[in-house]
Rosetta silent file (secondary structure, phi, psi, omega in degrees, C-alpha in Angstrom):
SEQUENCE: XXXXXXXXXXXXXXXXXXXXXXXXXXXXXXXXXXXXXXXXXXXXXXXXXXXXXXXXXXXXXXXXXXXXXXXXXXXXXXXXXXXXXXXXXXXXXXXXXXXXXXXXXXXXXXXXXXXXXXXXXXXXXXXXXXXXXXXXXXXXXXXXXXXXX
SCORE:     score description
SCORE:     0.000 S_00000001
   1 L     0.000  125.655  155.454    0.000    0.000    0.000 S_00000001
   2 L   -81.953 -142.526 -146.106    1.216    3.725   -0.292 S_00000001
   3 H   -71.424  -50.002 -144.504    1.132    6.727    2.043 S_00000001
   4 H   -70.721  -17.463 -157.559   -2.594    7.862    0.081 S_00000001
   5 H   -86.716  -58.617 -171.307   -3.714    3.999    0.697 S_00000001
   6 H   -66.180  -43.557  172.109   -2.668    4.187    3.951 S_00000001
   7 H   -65.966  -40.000  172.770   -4.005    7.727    4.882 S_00000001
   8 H   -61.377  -63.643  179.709   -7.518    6.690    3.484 S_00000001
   9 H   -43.579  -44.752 -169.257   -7.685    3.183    5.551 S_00000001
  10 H   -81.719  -25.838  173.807   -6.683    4.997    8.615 S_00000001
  11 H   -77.031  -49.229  178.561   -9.380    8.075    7.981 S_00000001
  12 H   -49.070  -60.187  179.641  -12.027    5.280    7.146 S_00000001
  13 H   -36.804  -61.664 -150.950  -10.786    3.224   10.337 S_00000001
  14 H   -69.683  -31.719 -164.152  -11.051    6.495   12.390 S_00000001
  15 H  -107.698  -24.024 -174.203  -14.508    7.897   11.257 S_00000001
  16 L  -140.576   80.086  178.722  -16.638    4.728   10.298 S_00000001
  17 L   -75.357  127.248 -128.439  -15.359    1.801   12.498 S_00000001
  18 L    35.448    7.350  164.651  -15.410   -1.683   11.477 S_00000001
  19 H   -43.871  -47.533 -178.313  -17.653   -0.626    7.943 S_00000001
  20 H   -96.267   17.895  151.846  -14.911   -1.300    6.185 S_00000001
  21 H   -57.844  -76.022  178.582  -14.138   -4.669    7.401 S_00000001
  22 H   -59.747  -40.835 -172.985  -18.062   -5.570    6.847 S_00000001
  23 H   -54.109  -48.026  169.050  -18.279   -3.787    3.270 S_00000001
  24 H    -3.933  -63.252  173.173  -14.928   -6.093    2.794 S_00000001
  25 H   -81.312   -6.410  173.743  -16.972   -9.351    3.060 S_00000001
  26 H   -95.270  -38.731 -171.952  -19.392   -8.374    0.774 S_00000001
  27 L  -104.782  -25.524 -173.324  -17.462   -6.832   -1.887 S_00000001
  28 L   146.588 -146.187  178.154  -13.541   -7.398   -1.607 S_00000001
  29 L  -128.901 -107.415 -159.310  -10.478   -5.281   -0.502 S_00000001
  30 L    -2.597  -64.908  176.566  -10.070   -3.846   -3.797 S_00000001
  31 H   -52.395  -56.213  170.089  -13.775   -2.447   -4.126 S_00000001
  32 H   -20.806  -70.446 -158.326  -13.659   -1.302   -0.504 S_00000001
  33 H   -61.343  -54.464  166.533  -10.558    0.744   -0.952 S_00000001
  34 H   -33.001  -86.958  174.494  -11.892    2.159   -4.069 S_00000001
  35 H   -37.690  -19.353  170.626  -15.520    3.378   -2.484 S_00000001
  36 H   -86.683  -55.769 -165.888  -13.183    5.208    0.729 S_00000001
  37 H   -43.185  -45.102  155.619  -11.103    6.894   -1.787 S_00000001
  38 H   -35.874  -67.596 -172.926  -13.881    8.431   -3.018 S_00000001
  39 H   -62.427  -63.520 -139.630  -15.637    9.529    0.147 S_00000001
  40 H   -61.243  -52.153 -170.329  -11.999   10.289    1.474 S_00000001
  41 H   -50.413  -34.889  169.591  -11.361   12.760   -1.796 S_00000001
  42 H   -78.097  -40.360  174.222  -14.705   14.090   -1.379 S_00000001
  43 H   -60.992  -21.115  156.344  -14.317   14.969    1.721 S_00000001
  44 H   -75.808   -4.048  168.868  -11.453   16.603    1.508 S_00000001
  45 H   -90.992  -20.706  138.862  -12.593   18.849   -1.881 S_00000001
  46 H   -46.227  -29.511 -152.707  -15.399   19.582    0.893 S_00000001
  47 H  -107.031  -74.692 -174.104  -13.055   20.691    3.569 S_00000001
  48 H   -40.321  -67.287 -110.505  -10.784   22.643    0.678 S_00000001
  49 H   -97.007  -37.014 -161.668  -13.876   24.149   -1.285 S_00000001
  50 H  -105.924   -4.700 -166.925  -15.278   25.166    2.183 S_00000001
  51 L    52.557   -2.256 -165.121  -12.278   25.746    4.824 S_00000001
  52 L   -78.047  132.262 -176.259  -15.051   23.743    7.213 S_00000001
  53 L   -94.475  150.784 -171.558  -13.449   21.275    8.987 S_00000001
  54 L   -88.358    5.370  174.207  -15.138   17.883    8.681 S_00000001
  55 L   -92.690   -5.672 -175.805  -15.115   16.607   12.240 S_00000001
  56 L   -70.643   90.920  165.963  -17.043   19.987   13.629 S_00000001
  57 L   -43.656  -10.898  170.257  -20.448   18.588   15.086 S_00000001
  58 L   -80.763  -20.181 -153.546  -21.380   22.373   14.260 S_00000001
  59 E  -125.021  124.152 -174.076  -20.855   22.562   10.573 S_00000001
  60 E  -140.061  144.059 -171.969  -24.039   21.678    8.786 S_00000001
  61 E   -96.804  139.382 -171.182  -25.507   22.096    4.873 S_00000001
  62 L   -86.434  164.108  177.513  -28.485   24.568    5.080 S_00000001
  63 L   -81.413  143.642  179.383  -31.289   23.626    2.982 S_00000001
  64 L   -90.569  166.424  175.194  -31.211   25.327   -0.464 S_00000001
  65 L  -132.190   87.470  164.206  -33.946   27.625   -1.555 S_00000001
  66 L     4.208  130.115  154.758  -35.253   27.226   -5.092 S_00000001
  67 E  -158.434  165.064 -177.622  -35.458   30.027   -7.881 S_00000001
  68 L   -76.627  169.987  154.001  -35.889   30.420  -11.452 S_00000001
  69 L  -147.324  130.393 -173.572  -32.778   32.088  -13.101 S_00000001
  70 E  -104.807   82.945 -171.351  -33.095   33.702  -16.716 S_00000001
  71 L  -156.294 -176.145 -159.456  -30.228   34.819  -18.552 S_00000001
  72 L   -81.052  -36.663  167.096  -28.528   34.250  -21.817 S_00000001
  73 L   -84.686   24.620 -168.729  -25.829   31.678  -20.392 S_00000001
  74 L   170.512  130.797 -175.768  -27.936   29.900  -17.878 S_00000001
  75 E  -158.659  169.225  171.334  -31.108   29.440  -17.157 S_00000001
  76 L   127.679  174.158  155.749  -33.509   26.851  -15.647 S_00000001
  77 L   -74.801  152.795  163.203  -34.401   25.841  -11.770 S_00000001
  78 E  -123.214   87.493 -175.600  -32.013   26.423   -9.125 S_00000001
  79 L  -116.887   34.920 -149.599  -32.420   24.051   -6.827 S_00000001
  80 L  -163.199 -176.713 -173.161  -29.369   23.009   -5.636 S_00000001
  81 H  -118.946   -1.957  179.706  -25.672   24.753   -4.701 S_00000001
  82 H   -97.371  -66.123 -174.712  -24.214   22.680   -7.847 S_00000001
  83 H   -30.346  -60.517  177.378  -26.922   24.206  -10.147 S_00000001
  84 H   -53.158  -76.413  163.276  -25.921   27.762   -8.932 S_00000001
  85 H     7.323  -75.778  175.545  -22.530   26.879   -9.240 S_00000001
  86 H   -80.553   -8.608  133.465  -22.699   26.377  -12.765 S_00000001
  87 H   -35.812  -47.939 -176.489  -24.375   29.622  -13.155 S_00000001
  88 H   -74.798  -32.921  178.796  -22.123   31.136  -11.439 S_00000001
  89 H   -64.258  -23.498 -168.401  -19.216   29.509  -13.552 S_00000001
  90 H   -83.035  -26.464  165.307  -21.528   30.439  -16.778 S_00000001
  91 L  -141.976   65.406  139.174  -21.067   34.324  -16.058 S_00000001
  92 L   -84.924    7.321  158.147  -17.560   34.626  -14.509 S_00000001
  93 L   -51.058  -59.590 -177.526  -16.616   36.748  -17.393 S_00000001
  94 L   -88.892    6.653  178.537  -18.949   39.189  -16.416 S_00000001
  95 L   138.479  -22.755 -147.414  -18.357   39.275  -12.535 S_00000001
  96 L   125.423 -177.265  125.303  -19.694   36.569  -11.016 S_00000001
  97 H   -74.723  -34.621  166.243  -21.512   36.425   -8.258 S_00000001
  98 H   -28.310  -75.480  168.551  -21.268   39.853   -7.949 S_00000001
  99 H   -50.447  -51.724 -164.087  -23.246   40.720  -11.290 S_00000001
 100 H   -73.731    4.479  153.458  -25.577   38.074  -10.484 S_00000001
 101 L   -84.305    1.986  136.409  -26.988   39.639   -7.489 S_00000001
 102 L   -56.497  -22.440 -175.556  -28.165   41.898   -9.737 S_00000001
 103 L   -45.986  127.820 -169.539  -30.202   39.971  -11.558 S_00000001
 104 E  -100.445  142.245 -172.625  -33.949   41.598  -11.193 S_00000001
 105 L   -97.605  163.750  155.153  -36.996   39.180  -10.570 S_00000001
 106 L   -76.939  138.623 -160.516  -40.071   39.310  -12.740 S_00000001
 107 L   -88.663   -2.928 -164.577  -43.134   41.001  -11.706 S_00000001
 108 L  -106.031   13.038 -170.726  -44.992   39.056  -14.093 S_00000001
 109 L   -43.611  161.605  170.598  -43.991   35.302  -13.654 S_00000001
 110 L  -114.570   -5.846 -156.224  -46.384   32.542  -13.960 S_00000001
 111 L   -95.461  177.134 -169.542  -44.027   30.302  -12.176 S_00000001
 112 L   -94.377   52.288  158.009  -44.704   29.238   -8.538 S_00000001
 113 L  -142.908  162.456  145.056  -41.073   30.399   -7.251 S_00000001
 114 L    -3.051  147.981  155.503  -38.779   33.075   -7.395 S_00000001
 115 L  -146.584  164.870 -177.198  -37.758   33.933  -10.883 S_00000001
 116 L  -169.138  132.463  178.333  -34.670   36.611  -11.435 S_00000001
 117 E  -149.935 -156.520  156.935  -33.028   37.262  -14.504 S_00000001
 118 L  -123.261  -24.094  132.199  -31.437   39.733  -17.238 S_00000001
 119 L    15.297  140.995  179.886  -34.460   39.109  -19.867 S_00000001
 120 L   -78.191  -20.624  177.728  -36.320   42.226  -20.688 S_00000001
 121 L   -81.695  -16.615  168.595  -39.351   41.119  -18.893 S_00000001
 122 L   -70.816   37.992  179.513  -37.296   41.159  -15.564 S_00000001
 123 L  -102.536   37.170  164.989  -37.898   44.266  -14.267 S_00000001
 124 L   -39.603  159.929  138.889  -38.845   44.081  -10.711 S_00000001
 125 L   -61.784  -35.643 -166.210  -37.718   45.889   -7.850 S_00000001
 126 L  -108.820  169.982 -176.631  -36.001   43.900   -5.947 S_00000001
 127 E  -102.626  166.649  165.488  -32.613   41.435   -7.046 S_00000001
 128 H   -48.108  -47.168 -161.200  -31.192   37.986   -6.659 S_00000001
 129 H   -71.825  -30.967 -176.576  -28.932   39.617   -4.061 S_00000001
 130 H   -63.273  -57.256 -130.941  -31.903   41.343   -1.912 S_00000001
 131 H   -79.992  -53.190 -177.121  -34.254   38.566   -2.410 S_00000001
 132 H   -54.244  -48.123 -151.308  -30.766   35.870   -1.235 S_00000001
 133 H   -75.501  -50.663 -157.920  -30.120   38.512    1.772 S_00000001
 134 L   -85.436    4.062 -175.420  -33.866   38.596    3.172 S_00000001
 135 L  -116.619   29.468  174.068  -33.971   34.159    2.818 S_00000001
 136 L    76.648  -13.407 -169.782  -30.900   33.567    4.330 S_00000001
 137 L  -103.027  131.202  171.833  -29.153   32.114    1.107 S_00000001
 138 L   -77.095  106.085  178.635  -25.629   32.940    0.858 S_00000001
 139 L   -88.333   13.628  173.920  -24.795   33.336   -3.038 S_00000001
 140 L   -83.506  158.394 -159.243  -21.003   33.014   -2.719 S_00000001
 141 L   -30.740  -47.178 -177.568  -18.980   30.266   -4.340 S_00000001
 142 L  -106.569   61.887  170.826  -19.294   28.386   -0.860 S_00000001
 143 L   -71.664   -5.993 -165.497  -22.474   28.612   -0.046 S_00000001
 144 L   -92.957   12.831 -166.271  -23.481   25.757    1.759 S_00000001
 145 E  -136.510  125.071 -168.760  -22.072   25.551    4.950 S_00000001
 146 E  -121.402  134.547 -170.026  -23.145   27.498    7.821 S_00000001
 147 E  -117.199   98.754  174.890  -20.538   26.678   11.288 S_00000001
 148 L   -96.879  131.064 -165.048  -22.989   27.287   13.963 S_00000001
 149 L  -115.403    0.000    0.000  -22.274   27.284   17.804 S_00000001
């Protein structure tokens, strides 16, 4: 085994004890070790993506809160922190999140959520950014983790 073989066994060992022993007898060594390296690698592009450390009984993913989004690179529901994501990767040319807390909702929607866009019909008062501010959802890159005491 190397060091990463070894560092994975010993994080699995430490956070989910004897699993990988039972998953063992059902599937193998090989599959095991495969299926922690995953979970280990995600957790650690969690930890990276989020600075949250993953042993903090405090640090929890908030529920997301659905909206429409209109614009010429992206569009669709947003019902998820991956979804935004690729919005927000679809106009980092143009700012960001930054511009896209600009986005203005429509006053005229038919749909039964939020809707916010750049569309000519999208001339509300208020923005993605108000509208984000007054629900609680945080629209920066790492939104999803709130470290609560």
């Amino acid at each position: 085994m190397n060091a990463r073989d070894v560092a994975i066994q010993s994080w699995v060992e430490e956070k989910l004890p004897g699993l990988s022993a039972q998953i063992s007898g059902m599937l193998g060594n090989k599959a095991v070790n495969s299926i922690f390296a995953l979970a280990f690698e995600a957790g650690r592009q969690f930890q990276d993506d989020t600075g949250a450390p993953l042993d903090d009984p405090n640090v929890y993913l908030k529920p997301w809160t659905t909206f429409w989004f209109e614009g010429n690179q992206a569009f669709g529901i947003v019902d998820s922190a991956s979804k935004w994501h690729r919005v927000v990767r679809a106009y980092s040319e143009q700012g960001g999140v930054d511009f896209l807390r600009g986005a203005k909702s429509n006053p005229h929607t038919v749909r039964d959520m939020p809707s916010f866009g750049f569309a000519a019909e999208y001339t509300g008062p208020e923005t993605l950014g108000d509208w984000a501010d007054k629900k609680g959802v945080a629209l920066s890159r790492h939104t999803r983790v709130c470290i609560c005491s």
